[in-house]
C-alpha positions in Angstrom: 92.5 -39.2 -4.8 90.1 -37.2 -7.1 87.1 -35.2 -6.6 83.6 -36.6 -6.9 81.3 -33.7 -8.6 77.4 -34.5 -8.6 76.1 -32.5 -10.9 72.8 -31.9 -13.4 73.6 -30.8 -17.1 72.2 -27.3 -17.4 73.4 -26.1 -13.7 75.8 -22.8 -14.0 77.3 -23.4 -10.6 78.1 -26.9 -11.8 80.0 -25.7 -14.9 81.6 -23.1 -13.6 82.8 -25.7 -10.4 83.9 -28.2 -13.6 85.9 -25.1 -15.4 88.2 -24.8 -11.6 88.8 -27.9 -11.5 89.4 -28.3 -15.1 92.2 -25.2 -14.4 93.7 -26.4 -11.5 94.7 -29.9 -13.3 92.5 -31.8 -10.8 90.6 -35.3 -12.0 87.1 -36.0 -10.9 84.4 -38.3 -11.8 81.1 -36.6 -12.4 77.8 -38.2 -11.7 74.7 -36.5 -13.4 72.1 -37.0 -11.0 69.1 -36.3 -13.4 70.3 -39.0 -15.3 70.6 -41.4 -12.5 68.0 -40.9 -9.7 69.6 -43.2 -7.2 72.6 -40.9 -7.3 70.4 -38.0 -6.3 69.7 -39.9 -3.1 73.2 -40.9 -2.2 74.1 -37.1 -2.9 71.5 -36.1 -0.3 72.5 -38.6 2.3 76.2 -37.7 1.7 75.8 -34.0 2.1 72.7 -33.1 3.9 71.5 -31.1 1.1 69.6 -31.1 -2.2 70.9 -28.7 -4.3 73.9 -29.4 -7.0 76.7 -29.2 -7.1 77.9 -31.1 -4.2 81.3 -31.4 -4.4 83.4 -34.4 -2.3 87.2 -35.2 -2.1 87.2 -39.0 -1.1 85.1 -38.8 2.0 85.1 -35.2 2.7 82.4 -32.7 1.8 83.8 -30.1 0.0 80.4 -28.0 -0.5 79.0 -26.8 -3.5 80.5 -23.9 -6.3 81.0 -21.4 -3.8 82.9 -23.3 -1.1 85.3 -24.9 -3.4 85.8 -21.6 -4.7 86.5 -20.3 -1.5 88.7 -23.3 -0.9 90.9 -22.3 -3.8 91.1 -18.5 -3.0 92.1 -19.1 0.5 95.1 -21.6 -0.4 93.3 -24.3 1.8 92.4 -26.4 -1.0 95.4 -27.2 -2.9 96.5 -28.3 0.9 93.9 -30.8 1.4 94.6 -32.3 -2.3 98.1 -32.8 -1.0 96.6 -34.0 2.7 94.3 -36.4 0.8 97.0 -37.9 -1.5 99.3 -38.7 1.4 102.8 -38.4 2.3 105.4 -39.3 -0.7 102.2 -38.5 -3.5 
């Protein structure tokens, strides 16, 4: 399972969410959502909000910078990695 990470180019908060999980050995697919305006729209419906990043793992809404920061201070989300790749992964 990988991280989806919606993102515009010149964003801080979205390069600085790239560089964790670029550290923490985690894959994700990024989708620039000034380049493809649909993408925007699914981001919005997805998450409830407009701003970028948004961050999802599969299904879940991770949040933006901030929360997956939290996330990976707290411990939590190297445990929903695991919870998300399923037992034997």
């Amino acid at each position: 399972m990988r991280f989806q990470l919606y993102r515009t180019e010149f964003c801080p908060y979205c390069q600085m969410a790239r560089e964790l999980l670029d550290r923490l050995g985690y894959e994700y697919q990024e989708i620039r959502v000034e380049l493809e305006p649909h993408e925007r729209r699914v981001m919005e419906e997805r998450s409830g909000r407009t701003s970028v990043p948004q961050i999802f793992l599969g299904e879940l809404h991770i949040g933006g910078y901030d929360e997956l920061a939290a996330l990976h201070r707290s411990g939590d989300l190297s445990r929903m990695v695991d919870e998300a790749r399923g037992p034997g992964a």
